[in-house]
Steps between C-alpha positions, in 0.01 A plus 500: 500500500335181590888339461622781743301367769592160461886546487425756851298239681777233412753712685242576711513076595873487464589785778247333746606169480820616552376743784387167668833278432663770667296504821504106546858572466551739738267304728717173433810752581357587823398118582875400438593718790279300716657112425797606685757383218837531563666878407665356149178305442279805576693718284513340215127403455447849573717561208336277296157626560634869457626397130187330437345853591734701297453286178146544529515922561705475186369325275139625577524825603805614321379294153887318479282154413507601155863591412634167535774548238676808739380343858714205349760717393554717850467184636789291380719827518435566856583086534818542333582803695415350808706185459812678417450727813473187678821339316700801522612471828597152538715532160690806639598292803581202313707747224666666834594118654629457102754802494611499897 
């Protein structure tokens, strides 16, 4: 039992330091608004913050920190996919500039 208790209070830890990343972050969110960054600038730290966010709700919340092997997995698929998505276009023009 006494093992029990230990494992709850160490999720206990986990989920609150987490609860406070994610404040700072929104407050440092909120703060970027305020240095009056360019649009493209903005956007993109807000971006970058958001992720930061995201990977901490997930790995925390949603326990993904401990299936590296299929996080990895997903991950390189949804790479690959997104490259050829990316590619697929610009080799369909360059295939139609071929045949014309």
């Amino acid at each position: 039992m006494d093992d029990h208790a230990v494992d709850v209070q160490k999720h206990v830890r986990i989920y609150l330091i987490v609860f406070a990343a994610l404040m700072v972050l929104t407050a440092v969110t909120v703060g970027v608004y305020y240095l009056h960054l360019s649009v493209p600038a903005s956007i993109a730290l807000a971006l970058a913050i958001a992720s930061i966010k995201a990977m901490l709700v997930a790995c925390a919340f949603m326990h993904l920190i401990s299936e590296k092997k299929l996080i990895y997995a997903v991950l390189i698929l949804t790479v690959v996919f997104f490259v050829v998505l990316l590619l697929l276009p610009v080799l369909t023009s360059v295939g139609d500039r071929i045949t014309a």
